[in-house]
C-alpha positions as CSV (number, residue, x, y, z in Angstrom):
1,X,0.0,0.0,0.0
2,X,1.0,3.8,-0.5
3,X,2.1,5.4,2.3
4,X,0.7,8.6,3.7
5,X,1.8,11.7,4.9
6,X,0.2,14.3,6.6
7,X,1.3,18.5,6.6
8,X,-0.1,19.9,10.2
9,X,0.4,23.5,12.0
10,X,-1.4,26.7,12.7
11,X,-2.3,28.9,10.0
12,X,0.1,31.0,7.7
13,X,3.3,28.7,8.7
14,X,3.8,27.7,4.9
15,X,1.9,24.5,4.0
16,X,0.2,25.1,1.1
17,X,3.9,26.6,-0.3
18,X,5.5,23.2,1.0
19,X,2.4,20.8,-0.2
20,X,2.8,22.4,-4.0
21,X,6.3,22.0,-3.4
22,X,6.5,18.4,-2.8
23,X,3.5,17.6,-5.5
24,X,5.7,19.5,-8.0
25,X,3.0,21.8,-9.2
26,X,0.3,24.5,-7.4
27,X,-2.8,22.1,-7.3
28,X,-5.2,24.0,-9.4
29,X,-9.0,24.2,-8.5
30,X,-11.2,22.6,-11.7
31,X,-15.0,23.4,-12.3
32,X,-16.0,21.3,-15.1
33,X,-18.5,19.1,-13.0
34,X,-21.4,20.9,-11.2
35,X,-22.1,20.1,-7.5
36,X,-18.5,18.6,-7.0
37,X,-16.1,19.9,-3.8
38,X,-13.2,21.1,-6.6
39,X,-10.3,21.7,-4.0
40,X,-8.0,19.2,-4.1
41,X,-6.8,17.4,-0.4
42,X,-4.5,15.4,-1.1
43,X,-2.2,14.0,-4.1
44,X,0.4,11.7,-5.1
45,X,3.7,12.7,-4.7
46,X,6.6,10.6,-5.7
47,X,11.1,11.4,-4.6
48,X,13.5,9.5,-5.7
49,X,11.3,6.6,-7.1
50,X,9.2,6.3,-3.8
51,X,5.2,7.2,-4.2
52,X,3.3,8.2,-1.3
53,X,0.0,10.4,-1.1
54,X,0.5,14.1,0.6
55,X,-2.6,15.7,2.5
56,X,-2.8,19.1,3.6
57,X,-5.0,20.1,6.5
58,X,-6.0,24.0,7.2
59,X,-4.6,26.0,10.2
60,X,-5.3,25.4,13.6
61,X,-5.9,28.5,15.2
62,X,-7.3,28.0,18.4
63,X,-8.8,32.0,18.3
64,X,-11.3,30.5,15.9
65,X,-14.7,30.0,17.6
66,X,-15.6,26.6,16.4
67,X,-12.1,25.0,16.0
68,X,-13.0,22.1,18.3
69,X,-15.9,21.3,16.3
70,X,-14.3,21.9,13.1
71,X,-10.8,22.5,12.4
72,X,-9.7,20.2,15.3
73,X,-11.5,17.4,13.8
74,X,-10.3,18.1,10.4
75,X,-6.7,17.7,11.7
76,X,-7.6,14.7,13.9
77,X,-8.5,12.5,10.6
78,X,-5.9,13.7,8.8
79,X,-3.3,12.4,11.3
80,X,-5.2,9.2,12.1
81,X,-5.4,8.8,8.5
82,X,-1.3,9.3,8.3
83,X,2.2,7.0,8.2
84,X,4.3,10.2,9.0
85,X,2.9,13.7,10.3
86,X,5.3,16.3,9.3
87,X,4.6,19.3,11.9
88,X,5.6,22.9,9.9
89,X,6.2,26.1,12.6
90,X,7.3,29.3,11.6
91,X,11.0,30.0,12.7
92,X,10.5,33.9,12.2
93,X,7.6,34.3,15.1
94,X,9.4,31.7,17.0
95,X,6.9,29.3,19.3
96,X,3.4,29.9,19.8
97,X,0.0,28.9,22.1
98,X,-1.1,27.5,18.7
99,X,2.0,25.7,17.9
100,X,1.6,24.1,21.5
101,X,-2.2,23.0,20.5
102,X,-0.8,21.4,17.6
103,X,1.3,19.1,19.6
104,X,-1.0,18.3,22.2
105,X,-3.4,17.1,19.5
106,X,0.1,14.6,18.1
107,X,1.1,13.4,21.4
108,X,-2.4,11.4,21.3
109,X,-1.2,9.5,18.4
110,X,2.0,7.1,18.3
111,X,2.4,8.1,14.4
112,X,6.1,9.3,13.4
113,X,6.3,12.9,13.7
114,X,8.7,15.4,12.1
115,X,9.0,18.9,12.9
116,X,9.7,21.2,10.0
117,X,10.9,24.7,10.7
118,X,10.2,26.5,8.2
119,X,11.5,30.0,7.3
120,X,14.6,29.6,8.1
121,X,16.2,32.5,6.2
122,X,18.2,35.0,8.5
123,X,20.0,34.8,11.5
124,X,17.2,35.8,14.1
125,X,15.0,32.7,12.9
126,X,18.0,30.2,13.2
127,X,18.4,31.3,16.4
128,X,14.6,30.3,17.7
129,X,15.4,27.0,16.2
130,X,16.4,25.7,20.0
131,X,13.0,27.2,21.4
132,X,11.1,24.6,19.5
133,X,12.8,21.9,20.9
134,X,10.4,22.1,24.0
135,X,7.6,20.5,21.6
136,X,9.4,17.2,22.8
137,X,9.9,15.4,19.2
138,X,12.7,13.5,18.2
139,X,13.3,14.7,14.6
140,X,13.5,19.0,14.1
141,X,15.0,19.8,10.3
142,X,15.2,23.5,9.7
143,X,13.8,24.4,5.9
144,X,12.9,27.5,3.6
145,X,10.0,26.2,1.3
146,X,10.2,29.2,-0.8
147,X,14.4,28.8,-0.8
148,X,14.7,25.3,-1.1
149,X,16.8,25.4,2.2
150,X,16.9,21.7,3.9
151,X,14.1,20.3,1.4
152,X,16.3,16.9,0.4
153,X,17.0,16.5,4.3
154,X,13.3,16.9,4.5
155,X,12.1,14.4,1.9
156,X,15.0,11.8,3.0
157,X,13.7,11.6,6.1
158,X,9.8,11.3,5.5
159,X,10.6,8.6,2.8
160,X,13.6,7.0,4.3
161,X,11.3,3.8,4.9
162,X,9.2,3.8,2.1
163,X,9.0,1.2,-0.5
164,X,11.0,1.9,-4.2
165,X,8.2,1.8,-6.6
166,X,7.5,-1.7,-8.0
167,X,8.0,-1.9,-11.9
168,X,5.4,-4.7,-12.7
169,X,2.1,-3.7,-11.6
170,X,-1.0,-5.9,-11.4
171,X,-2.7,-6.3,-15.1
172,X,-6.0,-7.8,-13.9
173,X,-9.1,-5.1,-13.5
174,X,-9.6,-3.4,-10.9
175,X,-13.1,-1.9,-10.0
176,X,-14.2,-0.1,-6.5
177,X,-17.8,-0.4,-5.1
178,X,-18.4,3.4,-3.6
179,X,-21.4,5.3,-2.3
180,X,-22.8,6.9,0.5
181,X,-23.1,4.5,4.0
182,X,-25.8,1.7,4.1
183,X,-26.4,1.8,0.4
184,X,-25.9,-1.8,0.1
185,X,-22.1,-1.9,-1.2
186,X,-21.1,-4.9,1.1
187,X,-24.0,-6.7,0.2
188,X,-23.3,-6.5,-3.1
189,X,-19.4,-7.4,-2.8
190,X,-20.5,-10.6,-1.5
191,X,-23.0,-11.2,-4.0
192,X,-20.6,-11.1,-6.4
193,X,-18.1,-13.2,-4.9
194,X,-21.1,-15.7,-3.8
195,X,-19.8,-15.7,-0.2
196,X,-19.6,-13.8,3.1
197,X,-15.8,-11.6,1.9
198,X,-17.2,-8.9,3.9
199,X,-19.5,-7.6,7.3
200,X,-23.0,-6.8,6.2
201,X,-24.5,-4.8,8.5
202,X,-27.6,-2.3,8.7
203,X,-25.5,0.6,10.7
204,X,-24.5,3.0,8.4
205,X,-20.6,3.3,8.6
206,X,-19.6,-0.6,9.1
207,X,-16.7,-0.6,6.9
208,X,-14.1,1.4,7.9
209,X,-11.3,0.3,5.0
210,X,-10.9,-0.6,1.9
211,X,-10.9,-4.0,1.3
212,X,-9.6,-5.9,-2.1
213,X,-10.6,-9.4,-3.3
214,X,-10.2,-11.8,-6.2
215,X,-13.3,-12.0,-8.2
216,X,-13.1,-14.5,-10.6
217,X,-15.8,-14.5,-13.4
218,X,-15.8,-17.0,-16.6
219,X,-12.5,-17.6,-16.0
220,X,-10.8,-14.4,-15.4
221,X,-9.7,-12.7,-11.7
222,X,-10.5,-9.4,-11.0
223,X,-10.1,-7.2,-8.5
224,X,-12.7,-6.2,-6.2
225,X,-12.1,-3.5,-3.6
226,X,-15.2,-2.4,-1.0
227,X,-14.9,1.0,0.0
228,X,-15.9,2.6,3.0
229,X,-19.2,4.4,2.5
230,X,-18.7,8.2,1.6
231,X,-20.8,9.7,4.6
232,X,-21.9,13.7,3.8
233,X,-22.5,15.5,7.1
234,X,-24.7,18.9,6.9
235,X,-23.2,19.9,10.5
236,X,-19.7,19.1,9.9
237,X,-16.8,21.9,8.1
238,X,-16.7,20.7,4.2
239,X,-13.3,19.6,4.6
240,X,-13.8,17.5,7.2
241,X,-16.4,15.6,5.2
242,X,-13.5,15.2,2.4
243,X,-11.0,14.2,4.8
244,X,-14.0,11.4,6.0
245,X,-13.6,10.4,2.4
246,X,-9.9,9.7,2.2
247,X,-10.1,5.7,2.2
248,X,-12.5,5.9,-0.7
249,X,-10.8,8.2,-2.7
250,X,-7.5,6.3,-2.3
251,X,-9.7,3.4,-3.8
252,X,-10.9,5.4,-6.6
253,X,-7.5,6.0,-7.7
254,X,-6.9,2.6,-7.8
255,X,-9.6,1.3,-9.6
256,X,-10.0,1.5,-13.6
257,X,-14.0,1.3,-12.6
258,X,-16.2,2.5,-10.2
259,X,-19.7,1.3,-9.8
260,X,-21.9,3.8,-8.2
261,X,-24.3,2.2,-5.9
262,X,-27.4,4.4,-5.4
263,X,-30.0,3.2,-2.7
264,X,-33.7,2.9,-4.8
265,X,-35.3,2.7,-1.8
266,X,-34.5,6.1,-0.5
267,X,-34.1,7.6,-4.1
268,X,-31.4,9.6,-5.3
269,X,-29.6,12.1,-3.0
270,X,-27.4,15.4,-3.9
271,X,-24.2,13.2,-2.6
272,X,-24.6,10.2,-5.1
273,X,-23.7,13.2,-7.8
274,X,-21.1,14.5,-5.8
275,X,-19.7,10.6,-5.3
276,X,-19.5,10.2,-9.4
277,X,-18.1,13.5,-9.7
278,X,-15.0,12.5,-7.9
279,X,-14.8,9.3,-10.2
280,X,-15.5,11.6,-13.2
281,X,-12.5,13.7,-12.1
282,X,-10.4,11.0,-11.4
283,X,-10.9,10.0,-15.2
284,X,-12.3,6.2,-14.3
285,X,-14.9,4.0,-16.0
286,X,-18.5,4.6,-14.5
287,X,-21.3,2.2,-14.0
288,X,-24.7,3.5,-12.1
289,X,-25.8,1.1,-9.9
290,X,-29.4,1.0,-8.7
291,X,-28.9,-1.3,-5.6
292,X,-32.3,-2.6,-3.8
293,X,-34.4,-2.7,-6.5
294,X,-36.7,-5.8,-4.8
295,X,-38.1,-2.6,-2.6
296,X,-39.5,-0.8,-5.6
297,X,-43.1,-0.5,-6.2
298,X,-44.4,2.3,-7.6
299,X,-41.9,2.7,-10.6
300,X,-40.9,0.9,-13.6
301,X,-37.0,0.7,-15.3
302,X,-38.1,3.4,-18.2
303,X,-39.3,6.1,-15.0
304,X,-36.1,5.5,-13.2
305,X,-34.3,5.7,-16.3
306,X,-35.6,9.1,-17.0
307,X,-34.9,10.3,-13.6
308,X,-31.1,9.1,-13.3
309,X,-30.3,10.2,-17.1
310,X,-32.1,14.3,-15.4
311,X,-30.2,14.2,-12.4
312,X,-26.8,12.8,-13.8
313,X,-26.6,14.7,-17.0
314,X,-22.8,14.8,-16.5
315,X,-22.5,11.3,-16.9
316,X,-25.0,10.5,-19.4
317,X,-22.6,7.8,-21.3
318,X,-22.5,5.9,-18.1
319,X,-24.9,2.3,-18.1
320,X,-27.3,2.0,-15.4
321,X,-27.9,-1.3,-13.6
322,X,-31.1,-2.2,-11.4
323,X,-30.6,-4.9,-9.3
324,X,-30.9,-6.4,-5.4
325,X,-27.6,-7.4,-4.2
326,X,-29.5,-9.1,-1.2
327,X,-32.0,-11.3,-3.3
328,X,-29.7,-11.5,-6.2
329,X,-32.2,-10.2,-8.5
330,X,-30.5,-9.0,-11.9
331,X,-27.1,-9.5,-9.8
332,X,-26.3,-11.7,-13.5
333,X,-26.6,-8.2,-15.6
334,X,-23.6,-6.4,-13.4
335,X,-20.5,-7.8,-14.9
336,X,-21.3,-8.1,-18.8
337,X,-21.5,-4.2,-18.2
338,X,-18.3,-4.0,-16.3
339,X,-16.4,-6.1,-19.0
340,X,-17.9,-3.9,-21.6
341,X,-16.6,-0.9,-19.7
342,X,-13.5,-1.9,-18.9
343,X,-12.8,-2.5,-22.7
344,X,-14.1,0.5,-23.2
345,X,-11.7,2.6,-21.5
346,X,-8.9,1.2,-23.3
347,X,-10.7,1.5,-26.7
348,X,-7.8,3.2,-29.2
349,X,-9.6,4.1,-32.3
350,X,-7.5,4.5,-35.7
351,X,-6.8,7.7,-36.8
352,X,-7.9,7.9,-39.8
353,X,-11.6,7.3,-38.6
354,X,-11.5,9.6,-35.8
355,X,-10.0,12.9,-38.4
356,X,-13.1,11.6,-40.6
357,X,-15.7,12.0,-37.7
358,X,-13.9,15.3,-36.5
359,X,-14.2,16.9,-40.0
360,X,-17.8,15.8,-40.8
361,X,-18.8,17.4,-37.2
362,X,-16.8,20.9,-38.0
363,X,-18.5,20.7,-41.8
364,X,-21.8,19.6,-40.2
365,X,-21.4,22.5,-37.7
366,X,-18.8,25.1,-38.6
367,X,-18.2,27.4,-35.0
368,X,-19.5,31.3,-35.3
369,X,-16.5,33.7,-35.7
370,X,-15.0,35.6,-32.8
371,X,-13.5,39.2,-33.7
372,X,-13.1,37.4,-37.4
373,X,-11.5,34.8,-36.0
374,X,-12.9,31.5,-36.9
375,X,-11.6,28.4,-35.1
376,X,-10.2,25.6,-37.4
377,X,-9.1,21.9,-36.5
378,X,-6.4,20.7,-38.5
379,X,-5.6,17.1,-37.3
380,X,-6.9,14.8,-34.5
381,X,-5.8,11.8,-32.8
382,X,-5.5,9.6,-30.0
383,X,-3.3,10.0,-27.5
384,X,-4.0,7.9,-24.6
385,X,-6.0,5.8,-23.2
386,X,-8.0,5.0,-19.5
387,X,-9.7,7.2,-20.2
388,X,-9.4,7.9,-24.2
389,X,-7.8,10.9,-24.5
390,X,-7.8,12.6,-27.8
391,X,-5.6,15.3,-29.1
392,X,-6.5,18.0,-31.5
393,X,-4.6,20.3,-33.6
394,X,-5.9,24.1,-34.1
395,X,-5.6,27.4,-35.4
396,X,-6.2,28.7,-32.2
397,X,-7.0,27.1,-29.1
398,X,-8.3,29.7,-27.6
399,X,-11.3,30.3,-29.9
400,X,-12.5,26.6,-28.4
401,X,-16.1,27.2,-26.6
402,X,-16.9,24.8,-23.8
403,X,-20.0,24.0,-26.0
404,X,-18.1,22.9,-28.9
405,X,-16.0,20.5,-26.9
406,X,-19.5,19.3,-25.7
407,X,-20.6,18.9,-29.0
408,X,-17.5,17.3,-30.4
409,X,-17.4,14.9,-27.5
410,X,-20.5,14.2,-28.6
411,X,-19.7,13.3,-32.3
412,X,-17.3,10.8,-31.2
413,X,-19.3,9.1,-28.6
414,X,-22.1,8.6,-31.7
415,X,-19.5,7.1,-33.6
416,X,-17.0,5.1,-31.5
417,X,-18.1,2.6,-28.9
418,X,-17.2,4.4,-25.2
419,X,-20.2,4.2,-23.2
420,X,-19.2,3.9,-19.3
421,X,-15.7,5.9,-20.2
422,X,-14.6,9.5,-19.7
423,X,-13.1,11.0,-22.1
424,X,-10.7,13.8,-22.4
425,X,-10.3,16.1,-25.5
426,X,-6.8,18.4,-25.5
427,X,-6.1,21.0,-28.1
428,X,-3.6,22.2,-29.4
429,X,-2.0,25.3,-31.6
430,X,-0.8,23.7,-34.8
431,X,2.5,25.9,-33.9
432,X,3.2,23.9,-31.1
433,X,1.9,25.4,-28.1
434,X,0.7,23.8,-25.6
């Protein structure tokens, strides 16, 4: 498994400079799905061959009327959620109430804990260096995130027991079970793997991990992982519900498929959209699953089908299944759809057909001119693939609307087999630029 590691302190002590630091770029903020949290909490980072997932937590300030309700609670997952905590104070203002706050709230946990010093950059901050010393920790490394001061003796020592990244990675499918708690995804784990893998219980919350098994279907293993269920609290601090949905998202990453299990017998709720957003964003395969289906009375397939396709018009090329994972009723319809998608988001489709379906669209609908500009698409093709990504060359990139994209997306979908897949669309200037 990946490791994790946590950035903690009080507000303003340089985390967010250090967090874009290690990630290697400033995580940007992305709103091309409605309803979804955009800002990012955590990424993959990888130094010197080792890969482990960073997460950032917000300030503790303990001035802050609700920071035991809130912030507190935020940092409290992120470190239970953590291999290493790496502890930043500021070296200019020296030791603070707030810093002291922050370790109290460590010494609870037995996790490795390393104190970065940061803004380290004149004499008078070296010299409070000793003062923090009375936190009690065993590792202190002095740093300067924005002057790369002690960053390799930083990194060497939060990765110094990680695992090298193994070369030969695991060919069979993967595909993650993920919804809201008490949706049914346990119950439908062991219905696929036609035994008891898993705890099935009606309290909302029962698995707290993800969990992987071997799923063997017409004589081919995949793999299975059971998430935790992705709880959305209307009390709690936003971030704390994303930090709640750490273990899930881990999974997502993970997976090339995600089904989506929505519960028919409550109907569908705002989070279900917000729980395929994340696998939208992630790029994965999508299946819809309508999970306790033996509870519906009062609809047929064609009404629910209506109502899924209105309120996830995002993911409109993503099959639906109806089915009871605890009768087994249409359980035998779930994996001919997930074999279908999972060839599907590896679908790489010759050239020369896709720059024929790209220039029937722009003859069949040429874009309006902007300040007598007109956009033009010279050449198209793909370049990659889970999720088919396709690259095209303009005249400008800029004169792209998001509505063109839409439409374009839309030409190749009618033309190319890629239901349950994402797909990405790039352009770029014929000149070169990116």
């Amino acid at each position: 498994m990946i490791p994790t590691v946590a950035l903690v302190g009080r507000p303003n002590v340089g985390k967010s400079t250090l967090f874009n630091k290690i990630v290697g770029k400033k995580v940007a903020i992305i709103e091309d799905l409605p309803g979804v949290t955009r800002d990012r909490i955590y990424q993959e980072a990888t130094y010197n061959n080792k890969k482990f997932y960073l997460v950032d937590t917000g300030g503790i300030d303990a001035s802050k009327m609700k920071f035991n309700d809130e912030i507190k609670m935020q940092a409290e997952i992120a470190i239970e959620e953590a291999d290493i905590v790496v502890f930043i104070v500021d070296g200019k203002e020296g030791l603070t109430s707030n810093d002291l706050i922050v370790r109290d709230l460590l010494r609870k946990t037995n996790k490795k804990i390393i104190v970065a010093i940061n803004k380290i950059d004149n004499k008078e901050a070296k010299n409070n260096i000793y003062d923090f010393y009375e936190l009690g920790f065993d590792t202190y490394i002095p740093i300067s995130s924005i002057h790369n001061t002690g960053y390799i003796e930083l990194m060497e020592e939060i990765t110094k027991n990680f695992p090298e990244q193994e070369s030969k990675e695991d060919e069979r499918l993967k595909f993650s079970i993920i919804g809201r708690p008490n949706v049914g995804k346990s119950s439908l784990m062991n219905a696929l793997l036609k035994e008891e893998r898993v705890v099935v219980s009606d309290i909302a919350g029962t698995t707290r991990d993800s969990i992987d098994s071997v799923l063997k279907y017409h004589n081919k293993e995949y793999i299975l992982i059971d998430t935790a269920g992705m709880r959305k609290k209307g009390k709690v601090f936003e971030a704390v519900e994303k930090y709640s949905l750490f273990r899930s998202l881990k999974a997502i990453d993970r997976s090339d498929i995600c089904l989506v299990v929505i519960n028919a017998e409550e109907g569908i709720k705002e989070h279900d959209k917000h729980i395929a957003g994340y696998a939208i964003e992630r790029g994965k395969g999508l299946i819809f699953v309508v999970n306790k289906w033996d509870t519906v009375k009062d609809k047929t397939i064609k009404e629910w089908e209506t109502e899924m396709r209105q309120e996830f018009q995002f993911a409109s090329y993503a099959p639906i299944v109806y089915l009871s994972a605890l009768t087994k009723k249409r359980i035998h319809t779930l994996m001919p759809e997930v074999i279908k998608v999972s060839e599907n988001i590896k679908r790489e489709i010759p050239t020369s057909l896709l720059n024929n379906v790209i220039l029937d669209a722009y003859q069949l609908n040429i874009p309006p001119s902007y300040k007598g500009k007109r956009l033009k698409i010279y050449f198209s093709s793909q370049t990659g693939i889970k999720p088919p990504k396709f690259t095209l060359r303009v005249n400008n990139k800029g004169l792209v609307h998001f509505s063109y994209e839409r439409y374009l997306e839309n030409k190749i979908r009618e033309n190319f087999e890629l239901e349950g897949t994402p797909i990405i669309l790039q352009f770029k200037n014929r000149n070169g630029e990116e």
